[in-house]
Steps between C-alpha positions, in 0.01 A plus 500: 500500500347754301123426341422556160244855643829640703701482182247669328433741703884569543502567130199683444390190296127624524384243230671201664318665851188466397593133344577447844191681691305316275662145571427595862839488616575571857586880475599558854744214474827615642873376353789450751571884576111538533449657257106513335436549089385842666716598741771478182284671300501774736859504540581500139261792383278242279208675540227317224634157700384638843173634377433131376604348798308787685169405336573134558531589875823404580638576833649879501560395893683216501868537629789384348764374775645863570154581579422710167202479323440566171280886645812570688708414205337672253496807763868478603698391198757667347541711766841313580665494137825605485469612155247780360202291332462567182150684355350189376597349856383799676152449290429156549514549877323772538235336283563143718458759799128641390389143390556386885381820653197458311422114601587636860234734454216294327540306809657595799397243751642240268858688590778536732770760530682321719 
């Protein structure tokens, strides 16, 4: 099932996030599909969401059952869309793309590409 953090995060609820963070809720908890409050942050462009779940260290490597995480994610999506994004789209994951790339870079060894 889905935690209270994943729906959250899915919906950019930063407020109830931090509700959540501050409850200490499991944040690398998976649902069924496996996926993470931050792997669907990634995936939906919610960028405040994964810089809370970011500073809360939550796992960027941990991989959903097709093997994604939430760096690949946020690296790869919307890459296979059918459908032109639209700007705000377009925005969100380029922002959701510099929030990763910079928690990849603050620390690498804590990362895998693969």
């Amino acid at each position: 099932g889905y935690t209270p953090a994943y729906v959250a995060a899915e919906n950019g609820q930063t407020e109830a996030l931090q509700l959540n963070i501050a409850a200490k809720e499991d944040l690398n908890k998976a649902c069924d599909d496996g996926f993470t409050p931050a792997f669907i942050a990634a995936m939906n462009g919610q960028t405040e969401a994964l810089k809370l779940l970011i500073a809360a260290k939550a796992d960027l490597n941990k991989a959903a059952e097709d093997g994604r995480t939430p760096v690949c994610v946020a690296a790869l999506h919307g890459k296979e869309e059918k459908h032109p994004p639209s700007a705000d789209y377009a925005r969100r994951r380029y922002l959701t793309i510099r929030v990763v790339t910079a928690a990849v870079l603050t620390d690498p060894q804590d990362f895998s590409l693969n």
